[in-house]
N, C-alpha and C positions, 0 to 999 in steps of 0.2 A: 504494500500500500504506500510507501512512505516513498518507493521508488518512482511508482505511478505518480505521486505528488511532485516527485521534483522532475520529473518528464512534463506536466502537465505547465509547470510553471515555468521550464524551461522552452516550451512552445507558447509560451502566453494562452493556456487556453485554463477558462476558470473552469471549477467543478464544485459543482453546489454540494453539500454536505448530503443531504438527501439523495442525490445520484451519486454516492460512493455503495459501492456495493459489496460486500466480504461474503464470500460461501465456505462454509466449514464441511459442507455435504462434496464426495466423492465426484468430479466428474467423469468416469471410468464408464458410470448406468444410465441411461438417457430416464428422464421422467424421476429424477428421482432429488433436484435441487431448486426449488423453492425460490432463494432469490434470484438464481438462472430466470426462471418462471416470472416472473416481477422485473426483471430487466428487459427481455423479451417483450412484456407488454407494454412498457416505456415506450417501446419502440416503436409496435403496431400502433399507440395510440398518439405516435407523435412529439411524445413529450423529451424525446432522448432518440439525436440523431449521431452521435459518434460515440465512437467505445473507447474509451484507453485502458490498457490491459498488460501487466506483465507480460507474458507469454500466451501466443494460440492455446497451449493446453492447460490452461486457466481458463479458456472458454469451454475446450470441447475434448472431452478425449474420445466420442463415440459419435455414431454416422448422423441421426438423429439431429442432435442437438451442434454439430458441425454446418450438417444442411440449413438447420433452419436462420444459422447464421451468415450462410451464403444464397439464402433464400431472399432475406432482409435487404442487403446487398443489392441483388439484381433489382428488386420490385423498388431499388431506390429510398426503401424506409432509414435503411442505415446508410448515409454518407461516406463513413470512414473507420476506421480502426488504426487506431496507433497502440505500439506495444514497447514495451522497453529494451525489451531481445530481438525485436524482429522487424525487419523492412515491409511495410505491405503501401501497395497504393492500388484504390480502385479501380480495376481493371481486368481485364484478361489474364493478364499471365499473373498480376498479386493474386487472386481469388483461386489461381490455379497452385499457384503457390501456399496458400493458406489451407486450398484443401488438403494438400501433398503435409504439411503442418499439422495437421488434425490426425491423419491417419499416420503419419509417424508419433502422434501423442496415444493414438488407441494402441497402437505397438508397443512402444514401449512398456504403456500399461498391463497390459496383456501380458506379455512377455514378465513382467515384476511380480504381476499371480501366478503366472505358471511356475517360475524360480520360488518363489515360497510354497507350493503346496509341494516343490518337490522336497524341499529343503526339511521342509515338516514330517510329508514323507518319511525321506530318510532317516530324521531323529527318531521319529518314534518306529521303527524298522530296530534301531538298534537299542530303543528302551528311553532315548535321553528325552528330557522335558522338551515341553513346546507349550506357547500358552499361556497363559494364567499362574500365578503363583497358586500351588497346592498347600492347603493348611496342614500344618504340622510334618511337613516336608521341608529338605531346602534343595537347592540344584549345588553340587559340587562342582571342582575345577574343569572336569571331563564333559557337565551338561548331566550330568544324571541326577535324578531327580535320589535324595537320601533322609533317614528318618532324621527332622532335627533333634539333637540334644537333649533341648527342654521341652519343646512347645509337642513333641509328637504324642508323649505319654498323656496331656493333659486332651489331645481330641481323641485319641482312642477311647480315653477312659466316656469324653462326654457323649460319643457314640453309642457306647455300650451302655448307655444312661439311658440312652435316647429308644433302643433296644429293649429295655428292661421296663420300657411305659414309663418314663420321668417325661416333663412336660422341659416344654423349653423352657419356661422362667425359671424350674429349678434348674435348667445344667447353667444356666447364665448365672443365678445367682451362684450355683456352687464355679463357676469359671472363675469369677469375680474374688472368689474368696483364695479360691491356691494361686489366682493369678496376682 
């Protein structure tokens, strides 16, 4: 954002507070980011005719939502796109260049899930954690998940509580007390 800021200011173009826009949702899914969705209709409805943007895959890592941003484009609703990483000018070979941008952001992406499920995969193939820190376990130097020290005796015990018909408030209140 703060780079978009000093791009925006470096080209004299103002940007009104209300048209900055932060997405914390995934662009990888199409239909699945909200103020995507809300920028998008800035546009259709006129109110927001140029984009400044870090990078193409800040906009779009998937076909969907790349399209509809060269859809905008064509029919003239969106003007322009300036980026901080990237050359683009309205035209033929920018928009061709942008989509060539987009589907090198879904590759990549793509690519970074398939390296992690293999990567997961493989630990848990050999036993090693992945994931979530597990209670009353800890992960050793090699990635394997090992009983902790202290903390494993005390959920075993509150499982076996749990087992035996103890109610959760008593294994909490008895957590409370050896912990």
């Amino acid at each position: 954002l703060e780079q978009c800021r000093d791009l925006a200011k470096r080209l004299g173009i103002t940007v009104k507070p209300e048209h900055e826009f932060v997405e914390s949702k995934s662009a990888k899914k199409p239909r699945n980011r909200p103020v995507f969705d809300q920028l998008i209709e800035q546009v259709k409805k006129g109110k927001i005719k140029r984009i400044l943007c870090w990078h193409p895959d800040r906009l779009s890592r998937n076909g969907p939502e790349g399209g509809m941003i060269t859809d905008l484009l064509d029919q003239g609703l969106l003007k322009d796109l300036k980026f901080c990483t990237f050359g683009f000018e309205n035209n033929t070979a920018g928009k061709m260049m942008l989509g060539i941008m987009f589907v090198m952001s879904k590759e990549y992406s793509d690519r970074l899930s398939d390296n992690v499920k293999r990567g997961v995969a493989s630990n848990l193939k050999q036993g090693k954690s992945v994931g979530t820190y597990k209670w009353g376990y800890q992960r050793n130097e090699n990635g394997f998940y090992e009983p902790h020290p202290k903390l494993y005796g005390y959920i075993k015990k509150a499982w076996e509580m749990r087992l035996d018909g103890k109610t959760f408030d008593e294994i909490i209140k008895w957590l409370q007390i050896v912990g």
